[in-house]
Each structure stands twice: as C-alpha cells, then as structure tokens.
C-alpha positions in Angstrom: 0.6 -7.9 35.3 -1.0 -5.8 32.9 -4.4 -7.4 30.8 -4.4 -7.3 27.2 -7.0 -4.5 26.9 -4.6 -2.6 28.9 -1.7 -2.6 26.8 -3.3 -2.0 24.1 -5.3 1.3 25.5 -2.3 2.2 26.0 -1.0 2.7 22.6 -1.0 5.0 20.6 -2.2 4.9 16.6 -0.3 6.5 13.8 -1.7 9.9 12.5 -1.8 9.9 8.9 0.9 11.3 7.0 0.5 13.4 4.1 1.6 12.4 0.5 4.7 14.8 1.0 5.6 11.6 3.4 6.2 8.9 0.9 9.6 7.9 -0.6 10.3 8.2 -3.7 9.3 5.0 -5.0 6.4 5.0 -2.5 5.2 8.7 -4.7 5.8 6.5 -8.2 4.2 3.4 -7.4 1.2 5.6 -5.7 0.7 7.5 -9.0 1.2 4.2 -11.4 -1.8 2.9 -9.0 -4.0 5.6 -9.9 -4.1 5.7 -13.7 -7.2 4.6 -15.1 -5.2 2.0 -17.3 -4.0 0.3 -14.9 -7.1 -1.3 -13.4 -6.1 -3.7 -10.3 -9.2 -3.7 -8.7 -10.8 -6.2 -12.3 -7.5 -7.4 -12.9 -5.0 -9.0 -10.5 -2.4 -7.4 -9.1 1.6 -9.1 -10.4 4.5 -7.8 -7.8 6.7 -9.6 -10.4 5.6 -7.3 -13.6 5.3 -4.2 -11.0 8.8 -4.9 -10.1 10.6 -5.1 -13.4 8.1 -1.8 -14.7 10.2 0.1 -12.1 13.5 -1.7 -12.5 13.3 -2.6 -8.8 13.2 -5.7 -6.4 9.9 -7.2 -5.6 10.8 -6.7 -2.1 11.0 -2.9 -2.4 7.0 -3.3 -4.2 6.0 -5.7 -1.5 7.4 -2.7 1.3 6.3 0.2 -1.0 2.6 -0.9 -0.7 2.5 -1.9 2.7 3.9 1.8 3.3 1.0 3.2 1.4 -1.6 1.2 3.0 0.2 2.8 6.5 1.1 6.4 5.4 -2.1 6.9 3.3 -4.4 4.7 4.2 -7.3 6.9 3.2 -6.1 6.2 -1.2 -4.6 3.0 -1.2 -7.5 0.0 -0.6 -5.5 -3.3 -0.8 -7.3 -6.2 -0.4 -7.6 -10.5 -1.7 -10.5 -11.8 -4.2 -10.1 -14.8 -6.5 -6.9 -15.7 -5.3 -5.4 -12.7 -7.1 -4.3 -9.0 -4.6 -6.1 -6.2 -6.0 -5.5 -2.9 -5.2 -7.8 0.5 -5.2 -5.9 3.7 -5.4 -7.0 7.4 -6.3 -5.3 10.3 -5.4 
C-alpha cells in the first residue's frame, strides 16, 4: 500500500498551455475579462449576465473559466470577496 505523499509525488502537474489552447469561447470570454470596462475585480462577477452577453448556457461560463484558470493560469486570477466571485484577467 502506497502513502498519500507517495501517490501524489507521483503525479505529474499540467504544463501551461498557451493562449492558442483555448476554445473558442474560452479565447472570447478571456478577452471580454480583460477590457478595462469590465472591472470584476470592484464589481462582482454575474455567470447569469455573462451567459446571456454570449448567447450561451451558464454551464459553458462556469467550464469556460475553470478552463482558463487551468490552461492560463498565469492571466486569469479568480477568486471570492464579499460574497460576490471576482475575477482578474490581463492578457
């Protein structure tokens, strides 16, 4: 029986991938992030409004972003402050 620290030397972590790696959706949500208007770090983040801005599910916003925060992890800063998600992006 392997220990915990074991298995988990074992594995290996993801390289980052390059912006050439997102989706398509992934590329459009990743650029709507990074305009200056859209400020979600001061004001919270809405999956709902997100969602019908890009005539999409909120589903496919909730996967789009957790895709950044794994294939670019170095421009996307997601994180949880007054109850609200705000998110950091810049290219």
């Amino acid at each position: 029986m392997k220990f915990s620290r074991e298995v988990h030397a074992q594995v290996t972590p993801p390289t980052n991938m390059a912006m050439g790696d997102l989706n398509k959706l992934e590329a459009r949500l990743f650029k709507w992030l990074c305009l200056e208007e859209n400020d979600f770090e001061e004001n919270p983040w809405s999956t709902e409004k997100a969602a019908k801005a890009f005539k999409v599910k909120p589903d496919e916003i909730y996967e789009a972003l957790a895709a950044l925060s794994e294939k670019i992890p170095n421009n996307v800063y997601i994180h949880y402050q007054d109850g609200a998600i705000r998110i950091v992006a810049a290219e």
